[in-house]
C-alpha positions as CSV (number, residue, x, y, z in Angstrom):
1,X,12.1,-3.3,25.7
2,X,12.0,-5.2,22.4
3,X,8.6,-4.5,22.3
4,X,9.2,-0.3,22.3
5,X,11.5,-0.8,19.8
6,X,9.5,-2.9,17.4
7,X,6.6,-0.7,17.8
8,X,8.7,2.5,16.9
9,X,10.1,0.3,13.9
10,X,6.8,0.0,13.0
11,X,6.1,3.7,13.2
12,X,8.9,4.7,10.8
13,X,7.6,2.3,8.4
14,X,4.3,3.5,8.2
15,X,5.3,7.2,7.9
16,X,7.8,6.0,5.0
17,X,4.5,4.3,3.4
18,X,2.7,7.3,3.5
19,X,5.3,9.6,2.0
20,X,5.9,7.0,-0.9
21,X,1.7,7.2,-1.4
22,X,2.0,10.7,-1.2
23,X,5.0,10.9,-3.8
24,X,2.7,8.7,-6.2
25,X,0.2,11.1,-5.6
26,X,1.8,13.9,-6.9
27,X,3.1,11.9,-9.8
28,X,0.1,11.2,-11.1
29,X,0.0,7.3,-10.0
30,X,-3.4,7.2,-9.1
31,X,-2.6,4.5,-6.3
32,X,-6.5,3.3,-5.2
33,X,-7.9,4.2,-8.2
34,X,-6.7,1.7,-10.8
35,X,-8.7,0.8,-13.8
36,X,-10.5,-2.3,-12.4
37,X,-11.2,-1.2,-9.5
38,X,-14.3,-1.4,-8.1
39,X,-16.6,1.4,-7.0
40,X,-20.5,1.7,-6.5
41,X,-22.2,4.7,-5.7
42,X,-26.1,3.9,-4.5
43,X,-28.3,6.1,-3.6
44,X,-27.1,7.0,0.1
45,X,-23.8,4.6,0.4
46,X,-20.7,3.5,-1.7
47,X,-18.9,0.7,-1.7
48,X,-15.6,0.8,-3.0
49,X,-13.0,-2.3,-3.5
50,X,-9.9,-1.3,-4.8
51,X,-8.7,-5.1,-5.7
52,X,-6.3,-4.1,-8.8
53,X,-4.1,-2.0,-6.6
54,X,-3.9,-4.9,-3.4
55,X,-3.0,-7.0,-6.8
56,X,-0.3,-4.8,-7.7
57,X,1.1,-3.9,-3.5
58,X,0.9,-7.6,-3.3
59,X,3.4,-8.5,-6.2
60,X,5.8,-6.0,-5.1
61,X,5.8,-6.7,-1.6
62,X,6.9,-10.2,-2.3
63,X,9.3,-8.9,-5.2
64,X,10.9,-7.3,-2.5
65,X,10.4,-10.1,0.2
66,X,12.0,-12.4,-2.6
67,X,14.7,-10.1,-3.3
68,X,15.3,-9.7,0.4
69,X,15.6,-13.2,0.8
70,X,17.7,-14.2,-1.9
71,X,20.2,-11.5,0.0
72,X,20.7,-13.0,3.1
C-alpha cells in the first residue's frame, strides 16, 4: 500500500517537472542549452553534456532541500 502511494507521489512530481521545463520553455529559459554546455557534432554521432544546467538544478534543489529543512 505505501508503496502505490509513493509511486503515484512520484508520478505527480514528474508531471509538475515537466510543466515547470515546459513553462521555461516558453519563456525563453533555454533549460539544457546553457552557455557552457557541451555539445559535439562528429560526423555520424553527437555527444552532448549539458553540465552548466545539472550545475544550476543542483544548487536549487538543495536551496530548496535547505529551505525545507530549516522549516521543519
Amino acid at each position: 500500500m505505501n508503496l502505490g502511494r509513493l509511486l503515484i507521489f512520484a508520478g505527480f512530481v514528474l508531471v509538475g517537472l515537466g510543466l515547470v521545463v515546459l513553462l521555461l520553455n516558453r519563456m525563453n529559459f533555454p533549460l539544457g542549452r546553457l552557455p557552457g554546455d557541451i555539445a559535439w557534432r562528429g560526423k555520424h554521432t553527437t555527444v552532448y553534456f549539458p553540465w552548466v544546467t545539472c550545475l544550476v538544478l543542483s544548487i536549487l534543489a538543495s536551496l530548496v532541500l535547505w529551505l525545507l529543512s530549516r522549516r521543519s
